[in-house]
Structures are given as C-alpha cells and as structure tokens.
PDB file of N, CA, C and O in Angstrom:
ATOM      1  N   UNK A   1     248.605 327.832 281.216  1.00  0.00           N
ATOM      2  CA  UNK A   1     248.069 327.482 279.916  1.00  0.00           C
ATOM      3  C   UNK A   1     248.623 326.121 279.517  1.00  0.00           C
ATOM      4  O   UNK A   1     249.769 325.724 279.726  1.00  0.00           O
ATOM      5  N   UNK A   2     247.776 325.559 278.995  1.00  0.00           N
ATOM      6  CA  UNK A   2     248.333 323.661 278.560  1.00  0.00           C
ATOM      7  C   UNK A   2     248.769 324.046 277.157  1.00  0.00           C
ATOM      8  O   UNK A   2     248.264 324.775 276.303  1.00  0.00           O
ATOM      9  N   UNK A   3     249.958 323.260 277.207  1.00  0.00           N
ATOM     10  CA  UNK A   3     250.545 322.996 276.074  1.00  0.00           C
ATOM     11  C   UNK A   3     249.625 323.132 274.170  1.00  0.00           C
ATOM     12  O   UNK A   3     250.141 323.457 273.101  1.00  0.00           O
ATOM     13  N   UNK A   4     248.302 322.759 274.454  1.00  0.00           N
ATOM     14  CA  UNK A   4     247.499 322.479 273.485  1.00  0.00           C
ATOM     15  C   UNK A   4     247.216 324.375 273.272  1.00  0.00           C
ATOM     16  O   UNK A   4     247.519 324.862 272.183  1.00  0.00           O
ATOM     17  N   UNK A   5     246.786 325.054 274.097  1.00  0.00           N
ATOM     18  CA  UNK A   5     246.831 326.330 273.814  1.00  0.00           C
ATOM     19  C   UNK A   5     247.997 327.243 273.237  1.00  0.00           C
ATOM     20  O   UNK A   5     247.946 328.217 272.487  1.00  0.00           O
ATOM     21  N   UNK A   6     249.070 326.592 273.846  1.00  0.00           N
ATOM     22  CA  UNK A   6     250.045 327.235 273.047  1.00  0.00           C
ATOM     23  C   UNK A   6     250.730 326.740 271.882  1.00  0.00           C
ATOM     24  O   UNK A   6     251.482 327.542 271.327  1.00  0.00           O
ATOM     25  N   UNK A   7     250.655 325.905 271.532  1.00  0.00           N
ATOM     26  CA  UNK A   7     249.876 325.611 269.837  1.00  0.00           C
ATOM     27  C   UNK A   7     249.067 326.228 269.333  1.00  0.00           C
ATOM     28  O   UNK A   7     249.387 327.032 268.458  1.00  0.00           O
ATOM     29  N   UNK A   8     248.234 326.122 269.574  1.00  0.00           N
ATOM     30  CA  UNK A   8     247.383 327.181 268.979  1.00  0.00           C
ATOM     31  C   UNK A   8     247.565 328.404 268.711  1.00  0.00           C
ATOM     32  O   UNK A   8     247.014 328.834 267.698  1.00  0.00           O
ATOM     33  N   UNK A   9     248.405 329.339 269.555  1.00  0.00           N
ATOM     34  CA  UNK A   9     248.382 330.418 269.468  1.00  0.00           C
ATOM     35  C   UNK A   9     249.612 330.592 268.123  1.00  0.00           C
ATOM     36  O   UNK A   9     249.504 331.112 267.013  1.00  0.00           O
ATOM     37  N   UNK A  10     250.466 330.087 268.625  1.00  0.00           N
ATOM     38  CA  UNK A  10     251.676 329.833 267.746  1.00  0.00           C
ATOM     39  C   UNK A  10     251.158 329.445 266.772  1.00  0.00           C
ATOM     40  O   UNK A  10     251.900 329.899 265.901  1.00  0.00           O
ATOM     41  N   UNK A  11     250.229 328.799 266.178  1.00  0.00           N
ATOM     42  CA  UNK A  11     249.360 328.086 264.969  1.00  0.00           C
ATOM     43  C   UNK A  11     248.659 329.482 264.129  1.00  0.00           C
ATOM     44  O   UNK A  11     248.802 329.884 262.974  1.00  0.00           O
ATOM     45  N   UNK A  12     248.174 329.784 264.823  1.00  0.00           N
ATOM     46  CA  UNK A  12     247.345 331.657 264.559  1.00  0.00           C
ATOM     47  C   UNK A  12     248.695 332.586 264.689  1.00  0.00           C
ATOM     48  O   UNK A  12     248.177 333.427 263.954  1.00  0.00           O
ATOM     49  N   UNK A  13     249.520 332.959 264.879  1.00  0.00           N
ATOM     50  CA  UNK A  13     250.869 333.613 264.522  1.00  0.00           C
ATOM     51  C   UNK A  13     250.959 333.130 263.464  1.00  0.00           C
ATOM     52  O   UNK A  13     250.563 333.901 262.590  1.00  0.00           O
ATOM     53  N   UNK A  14     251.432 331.830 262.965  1.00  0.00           N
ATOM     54  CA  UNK A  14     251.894 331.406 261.912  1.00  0.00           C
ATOM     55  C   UNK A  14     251.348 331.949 260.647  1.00  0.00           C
ATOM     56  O   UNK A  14     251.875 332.349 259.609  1.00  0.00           O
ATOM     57  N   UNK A  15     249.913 331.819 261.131  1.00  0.00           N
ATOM     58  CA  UNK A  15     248.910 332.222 259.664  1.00  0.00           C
ATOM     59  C   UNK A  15     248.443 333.212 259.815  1.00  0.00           C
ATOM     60  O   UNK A  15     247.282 333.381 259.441  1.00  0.00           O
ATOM     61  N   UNK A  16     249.159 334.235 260.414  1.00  0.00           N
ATOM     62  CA  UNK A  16     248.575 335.339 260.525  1.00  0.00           C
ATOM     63  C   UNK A  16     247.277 335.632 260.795  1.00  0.00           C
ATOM     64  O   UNK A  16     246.678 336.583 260.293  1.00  0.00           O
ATOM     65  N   UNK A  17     246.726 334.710 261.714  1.00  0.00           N
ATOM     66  CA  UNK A  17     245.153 334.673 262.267  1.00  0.00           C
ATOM     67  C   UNK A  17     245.096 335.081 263.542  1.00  0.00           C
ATOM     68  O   UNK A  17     244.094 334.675 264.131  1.00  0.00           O
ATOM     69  N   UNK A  18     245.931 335.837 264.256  1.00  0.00           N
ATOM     70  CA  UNK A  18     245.779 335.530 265.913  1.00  0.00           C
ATOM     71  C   UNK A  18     245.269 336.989 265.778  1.00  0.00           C
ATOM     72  O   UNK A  18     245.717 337.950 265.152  1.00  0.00           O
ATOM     73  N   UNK A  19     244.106 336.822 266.629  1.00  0.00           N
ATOM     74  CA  UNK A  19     243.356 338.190 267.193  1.00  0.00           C
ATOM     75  C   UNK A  19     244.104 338.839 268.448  1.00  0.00           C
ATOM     76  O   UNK A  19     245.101 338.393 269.014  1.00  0.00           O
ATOM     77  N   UNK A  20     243.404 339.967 268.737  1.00  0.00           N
ATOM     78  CA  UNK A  20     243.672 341.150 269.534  1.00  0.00           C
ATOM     79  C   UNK A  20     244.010 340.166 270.716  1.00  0.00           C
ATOM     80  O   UNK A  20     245.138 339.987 271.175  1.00  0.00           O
ATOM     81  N   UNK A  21     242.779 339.520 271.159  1.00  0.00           N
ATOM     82  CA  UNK A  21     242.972 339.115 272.470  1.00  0.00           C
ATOM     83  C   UNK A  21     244.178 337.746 272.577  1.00  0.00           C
ATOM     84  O   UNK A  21     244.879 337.595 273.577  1.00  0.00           O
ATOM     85  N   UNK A  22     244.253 336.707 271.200  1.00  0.00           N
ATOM     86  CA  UNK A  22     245.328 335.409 271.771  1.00  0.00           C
ATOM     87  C   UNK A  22     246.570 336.563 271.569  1.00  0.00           C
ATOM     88  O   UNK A  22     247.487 336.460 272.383  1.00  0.00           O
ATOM     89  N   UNK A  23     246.669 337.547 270.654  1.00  0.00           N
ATOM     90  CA  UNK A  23     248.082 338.429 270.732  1.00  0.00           C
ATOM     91  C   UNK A  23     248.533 339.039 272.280  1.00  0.00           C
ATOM     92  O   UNK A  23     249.605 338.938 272.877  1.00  0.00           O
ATOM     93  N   UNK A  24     247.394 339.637 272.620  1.00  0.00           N
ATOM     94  CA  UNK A  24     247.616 339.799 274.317  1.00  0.00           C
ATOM     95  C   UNK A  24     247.771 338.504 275.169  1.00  0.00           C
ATOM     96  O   UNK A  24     248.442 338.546 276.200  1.00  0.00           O
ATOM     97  N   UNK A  25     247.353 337.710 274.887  1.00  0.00           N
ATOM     98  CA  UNK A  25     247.214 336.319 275.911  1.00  0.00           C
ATOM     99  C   UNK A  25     248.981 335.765 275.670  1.00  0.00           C
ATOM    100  O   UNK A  25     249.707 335.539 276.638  1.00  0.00           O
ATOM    101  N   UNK A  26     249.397 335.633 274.386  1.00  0.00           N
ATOM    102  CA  UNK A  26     250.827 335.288 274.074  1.00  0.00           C
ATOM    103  C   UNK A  26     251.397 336.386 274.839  1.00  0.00           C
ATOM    104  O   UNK A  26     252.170 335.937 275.686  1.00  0.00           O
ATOM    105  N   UNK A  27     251.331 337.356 274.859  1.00  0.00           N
ATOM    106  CA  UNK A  27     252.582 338.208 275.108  1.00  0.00           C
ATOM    107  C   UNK A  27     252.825 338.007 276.773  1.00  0.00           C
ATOM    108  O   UNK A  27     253.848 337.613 277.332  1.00  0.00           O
ATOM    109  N   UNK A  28     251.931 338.287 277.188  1.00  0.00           N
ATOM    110  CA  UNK A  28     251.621 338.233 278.694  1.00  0.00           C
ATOM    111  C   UNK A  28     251.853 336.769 279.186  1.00  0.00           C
ATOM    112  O   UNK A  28     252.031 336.653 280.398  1.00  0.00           O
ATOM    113  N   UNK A  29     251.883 335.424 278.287  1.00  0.00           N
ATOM    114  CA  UNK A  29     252.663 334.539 278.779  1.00  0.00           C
ATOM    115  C   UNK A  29     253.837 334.437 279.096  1.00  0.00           C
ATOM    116  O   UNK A  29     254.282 333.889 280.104  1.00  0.00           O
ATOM    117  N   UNK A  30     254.678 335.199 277.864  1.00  0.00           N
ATOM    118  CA  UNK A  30     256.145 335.724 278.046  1.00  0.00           C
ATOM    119  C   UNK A  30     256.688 335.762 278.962  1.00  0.00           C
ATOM    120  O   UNK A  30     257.864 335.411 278.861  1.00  0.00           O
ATOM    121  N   UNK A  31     256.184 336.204 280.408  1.00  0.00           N
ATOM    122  CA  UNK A  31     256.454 336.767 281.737  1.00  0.00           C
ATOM    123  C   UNK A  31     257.000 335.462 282.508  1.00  0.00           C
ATOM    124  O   UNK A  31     257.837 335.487 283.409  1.00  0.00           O
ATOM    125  N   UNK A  32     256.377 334.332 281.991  1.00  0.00           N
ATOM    126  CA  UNK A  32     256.732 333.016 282.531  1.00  0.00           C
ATOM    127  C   UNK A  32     257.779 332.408 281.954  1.00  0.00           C
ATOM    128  O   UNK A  32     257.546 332.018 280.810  1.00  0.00           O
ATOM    129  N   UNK A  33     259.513 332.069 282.622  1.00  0.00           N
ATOM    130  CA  UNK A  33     260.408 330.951 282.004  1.00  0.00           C
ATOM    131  C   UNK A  33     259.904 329.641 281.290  1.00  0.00           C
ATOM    132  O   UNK A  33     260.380 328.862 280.465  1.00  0.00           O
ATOM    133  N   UNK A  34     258.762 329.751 281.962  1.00  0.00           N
ATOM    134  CA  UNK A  34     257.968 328.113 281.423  1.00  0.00           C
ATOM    135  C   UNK A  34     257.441 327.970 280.246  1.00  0.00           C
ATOM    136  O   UNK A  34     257.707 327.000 279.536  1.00  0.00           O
ATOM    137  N   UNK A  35     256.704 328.830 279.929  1.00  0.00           N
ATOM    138  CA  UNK A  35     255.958 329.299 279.026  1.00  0.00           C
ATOM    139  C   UNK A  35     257.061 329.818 278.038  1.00  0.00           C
ATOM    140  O   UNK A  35     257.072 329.133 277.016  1.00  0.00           O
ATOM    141  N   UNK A  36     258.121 330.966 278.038  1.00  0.00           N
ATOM    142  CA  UNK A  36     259.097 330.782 276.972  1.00  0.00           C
ATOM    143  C   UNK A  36     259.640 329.817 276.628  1.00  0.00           C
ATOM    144  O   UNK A  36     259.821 329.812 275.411  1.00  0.00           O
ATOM    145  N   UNK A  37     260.117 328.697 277.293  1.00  0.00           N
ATOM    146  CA  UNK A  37     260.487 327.744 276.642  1.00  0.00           C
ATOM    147  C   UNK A  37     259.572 326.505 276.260  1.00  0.00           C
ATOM    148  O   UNK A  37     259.935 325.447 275.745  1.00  0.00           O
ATOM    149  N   UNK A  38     258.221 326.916 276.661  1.00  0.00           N
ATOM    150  CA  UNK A  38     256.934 326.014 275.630  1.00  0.00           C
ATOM    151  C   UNK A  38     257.272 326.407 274.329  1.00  0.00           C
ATOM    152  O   UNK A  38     257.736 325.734 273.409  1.00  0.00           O
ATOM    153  N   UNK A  39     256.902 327.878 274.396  1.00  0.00           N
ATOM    154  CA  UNK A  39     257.030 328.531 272.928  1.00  0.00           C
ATOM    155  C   UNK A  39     258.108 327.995 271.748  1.00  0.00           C
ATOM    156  O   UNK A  39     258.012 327.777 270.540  1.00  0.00           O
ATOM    157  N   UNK A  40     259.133 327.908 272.695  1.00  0.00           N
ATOM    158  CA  UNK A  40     260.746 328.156 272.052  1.00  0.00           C
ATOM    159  C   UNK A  40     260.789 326.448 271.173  1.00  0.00           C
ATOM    160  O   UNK A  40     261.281 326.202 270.072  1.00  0.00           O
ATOM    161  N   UNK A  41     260.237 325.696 271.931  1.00  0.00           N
ATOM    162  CA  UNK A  41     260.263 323.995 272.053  1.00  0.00           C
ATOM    163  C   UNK A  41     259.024 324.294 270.388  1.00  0.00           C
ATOM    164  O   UNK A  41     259.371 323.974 269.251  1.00  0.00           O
ATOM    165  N   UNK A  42     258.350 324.616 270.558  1.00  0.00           N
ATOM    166  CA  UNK A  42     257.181 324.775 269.884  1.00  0.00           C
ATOM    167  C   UNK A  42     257.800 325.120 268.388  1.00  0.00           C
ATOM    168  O   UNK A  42     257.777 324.432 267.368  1.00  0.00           O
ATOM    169  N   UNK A  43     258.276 326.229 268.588  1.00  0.00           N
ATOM    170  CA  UNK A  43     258.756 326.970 267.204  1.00  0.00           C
ATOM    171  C   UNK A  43     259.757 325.879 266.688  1.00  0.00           C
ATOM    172  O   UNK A  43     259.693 325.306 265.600  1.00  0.00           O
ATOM    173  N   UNK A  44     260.784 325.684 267.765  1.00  0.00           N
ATOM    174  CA  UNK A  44     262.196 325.149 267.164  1.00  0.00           C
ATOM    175  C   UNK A  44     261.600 323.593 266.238  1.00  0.00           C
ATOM    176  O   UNK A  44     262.034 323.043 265.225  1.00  0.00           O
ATOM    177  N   UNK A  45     260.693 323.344 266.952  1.00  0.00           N
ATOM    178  CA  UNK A  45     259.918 321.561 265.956  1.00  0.00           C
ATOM    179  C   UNK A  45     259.235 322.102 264.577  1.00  0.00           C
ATOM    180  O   UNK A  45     259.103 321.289 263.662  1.00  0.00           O
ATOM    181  N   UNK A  46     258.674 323.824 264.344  1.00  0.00           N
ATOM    182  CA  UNK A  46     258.121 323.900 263.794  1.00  0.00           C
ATOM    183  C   UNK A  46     259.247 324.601 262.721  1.00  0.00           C
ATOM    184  O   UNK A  46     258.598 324.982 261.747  1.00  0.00           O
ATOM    185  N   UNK A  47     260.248 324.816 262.595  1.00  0.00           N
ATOM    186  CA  UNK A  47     261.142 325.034 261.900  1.00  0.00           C
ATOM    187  C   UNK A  47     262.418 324.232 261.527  1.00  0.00           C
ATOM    188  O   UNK A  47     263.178 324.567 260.619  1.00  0.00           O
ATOM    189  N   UNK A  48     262.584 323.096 262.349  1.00  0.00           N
ATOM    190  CA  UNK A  48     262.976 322.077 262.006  1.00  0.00           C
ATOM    191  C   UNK A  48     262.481 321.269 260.821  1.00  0.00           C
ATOM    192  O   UNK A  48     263.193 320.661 260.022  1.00  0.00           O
ATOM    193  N   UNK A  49     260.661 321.380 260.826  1.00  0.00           N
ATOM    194  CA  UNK A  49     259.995 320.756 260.006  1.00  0.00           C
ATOM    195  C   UNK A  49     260.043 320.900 258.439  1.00  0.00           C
ATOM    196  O   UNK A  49     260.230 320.178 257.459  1.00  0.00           O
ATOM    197  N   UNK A  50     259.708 322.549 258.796  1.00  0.00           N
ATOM    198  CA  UNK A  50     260.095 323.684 257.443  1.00  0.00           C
ATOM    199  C   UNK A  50     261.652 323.108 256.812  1.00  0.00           C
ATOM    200  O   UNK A  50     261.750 322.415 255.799  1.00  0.00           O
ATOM    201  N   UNK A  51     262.708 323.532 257.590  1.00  0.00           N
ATOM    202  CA  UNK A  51     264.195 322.735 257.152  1.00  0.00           C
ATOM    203  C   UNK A  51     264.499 321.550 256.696  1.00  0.00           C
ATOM    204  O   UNK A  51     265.545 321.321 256.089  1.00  0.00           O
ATOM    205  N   UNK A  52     263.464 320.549 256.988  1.00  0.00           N
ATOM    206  CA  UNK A  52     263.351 319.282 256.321  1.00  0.00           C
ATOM    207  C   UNK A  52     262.309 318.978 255.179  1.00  0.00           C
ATOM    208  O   UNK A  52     262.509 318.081 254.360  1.00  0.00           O
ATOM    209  N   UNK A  53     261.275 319.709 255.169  1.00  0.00           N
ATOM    210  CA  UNK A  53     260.228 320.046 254.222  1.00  0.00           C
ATOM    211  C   UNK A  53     261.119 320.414 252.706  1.00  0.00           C
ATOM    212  O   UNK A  53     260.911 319.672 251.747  1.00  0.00           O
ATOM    213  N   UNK A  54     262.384 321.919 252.514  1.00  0.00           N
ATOM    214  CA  UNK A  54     262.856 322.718 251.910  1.00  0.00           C
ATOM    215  C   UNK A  54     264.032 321.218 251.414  1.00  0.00           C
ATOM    216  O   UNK A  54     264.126 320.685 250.308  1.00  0.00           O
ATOM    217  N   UNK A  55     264.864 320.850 252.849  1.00  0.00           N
ATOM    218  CA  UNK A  55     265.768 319.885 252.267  1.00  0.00           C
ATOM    219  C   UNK A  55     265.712 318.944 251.144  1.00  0.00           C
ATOM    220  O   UNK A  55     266.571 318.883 250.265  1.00  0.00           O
ATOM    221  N   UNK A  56     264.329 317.980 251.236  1.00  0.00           N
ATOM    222  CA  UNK A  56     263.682 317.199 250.462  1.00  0.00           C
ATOM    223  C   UNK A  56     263.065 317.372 249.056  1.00  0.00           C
ATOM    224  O   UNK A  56     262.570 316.470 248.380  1.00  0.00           O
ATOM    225  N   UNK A  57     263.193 318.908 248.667  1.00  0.00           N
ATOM    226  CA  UNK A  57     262.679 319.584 247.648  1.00  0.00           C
ATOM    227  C   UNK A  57     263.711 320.084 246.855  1.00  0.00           C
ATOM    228  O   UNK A  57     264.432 321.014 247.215  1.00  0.00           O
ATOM    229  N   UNK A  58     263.862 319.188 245.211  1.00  0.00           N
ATOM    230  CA  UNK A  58     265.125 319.880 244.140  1.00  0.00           C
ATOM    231  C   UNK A  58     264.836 321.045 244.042  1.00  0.00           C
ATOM    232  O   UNK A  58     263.623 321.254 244.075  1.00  0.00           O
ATOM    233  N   UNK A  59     265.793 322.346 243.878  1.00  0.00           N
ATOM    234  CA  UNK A  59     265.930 323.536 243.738  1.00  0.00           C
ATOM    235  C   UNK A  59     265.077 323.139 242.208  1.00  0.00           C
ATOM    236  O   UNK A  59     264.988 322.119 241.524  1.00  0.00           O
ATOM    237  N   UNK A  60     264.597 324.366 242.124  1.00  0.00           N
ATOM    238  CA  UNK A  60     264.207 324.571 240.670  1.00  0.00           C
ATOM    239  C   UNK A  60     265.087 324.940 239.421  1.00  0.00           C
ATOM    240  O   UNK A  60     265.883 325.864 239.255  1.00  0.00           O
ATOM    241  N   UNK A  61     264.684 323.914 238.597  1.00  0.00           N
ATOM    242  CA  UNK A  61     265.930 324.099 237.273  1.00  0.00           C
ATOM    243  C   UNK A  61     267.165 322.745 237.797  1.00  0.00           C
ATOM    244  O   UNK A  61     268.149 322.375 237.157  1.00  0.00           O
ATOM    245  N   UNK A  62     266.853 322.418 238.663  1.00  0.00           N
ATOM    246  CA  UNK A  62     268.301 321.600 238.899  1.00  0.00           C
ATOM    247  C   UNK A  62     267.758 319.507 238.981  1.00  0.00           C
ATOM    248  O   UNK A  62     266.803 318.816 239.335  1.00  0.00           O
ATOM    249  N   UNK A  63     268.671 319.403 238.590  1.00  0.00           N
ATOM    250  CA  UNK A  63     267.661 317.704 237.788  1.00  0.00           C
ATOM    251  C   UNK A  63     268.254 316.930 239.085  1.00  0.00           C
ATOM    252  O   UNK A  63     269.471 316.921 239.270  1.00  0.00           O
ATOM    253  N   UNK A  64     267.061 316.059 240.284  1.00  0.00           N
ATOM    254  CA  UNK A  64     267.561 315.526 240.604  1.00  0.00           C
ATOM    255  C   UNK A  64     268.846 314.299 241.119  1.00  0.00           C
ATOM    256  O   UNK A  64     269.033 313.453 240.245  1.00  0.00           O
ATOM    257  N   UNK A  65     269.663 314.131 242.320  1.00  0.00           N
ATOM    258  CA  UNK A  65     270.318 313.609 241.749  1.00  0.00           C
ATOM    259  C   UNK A  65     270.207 311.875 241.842  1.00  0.00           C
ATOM    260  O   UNK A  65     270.967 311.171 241.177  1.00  0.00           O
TER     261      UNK A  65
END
C-alpha cells in the first residue's frame, strides 16, 4: 500500500469515517513492520500537530501573555 493510502485510512479513523472494509484493510496491514511504522510516522506528525495547534492557544479565562 503507498503511503497516500495510508493517510487516508488514518484520515477516516480520525473522523470516524472508515468503513467495514478500509477497517479490515488497516488491520491486516498491521502484519507488516513496514506498514506499522508508516502508521506510527503518520500518527506521531499527526499529534505533534494537535500539540502545537493546543500549545499556541491561551487557556480560557487566562489573558495572554
């Protein structure tokens, strides 16, 4: 599977859109070292993003400084 598919799938996880069949197609990639660490590479940028998204944002109630 190319890289662009597993985006995607991970994209449809995210939003809770992934059907019967990309849920079987992800899991059954699993089986591959390669493919876990597509995934892993995948997530870790996509939660890095989130962590810098949250960083950049004043808590609420609290006055920038």
């Amino acid at each position: 599977m190319e890289r662009q598919g597993i985006t995607y799938l991970i994209e449809q996880l995210i939003r809770q859109k992934l059907s019967k069949e990309e849920f079987d197609e992800l899991l059954a990639s699993l089986h591959y070292p390669a493919m876990r660490q597509a995934y892993s590479d995948i997530l870790e940028a996509y939660f890095t993003e989130l962590l810098n998204q949250h960083e950049y944002q004043p808590e609420p109630g609290k006055q920038p400084e």
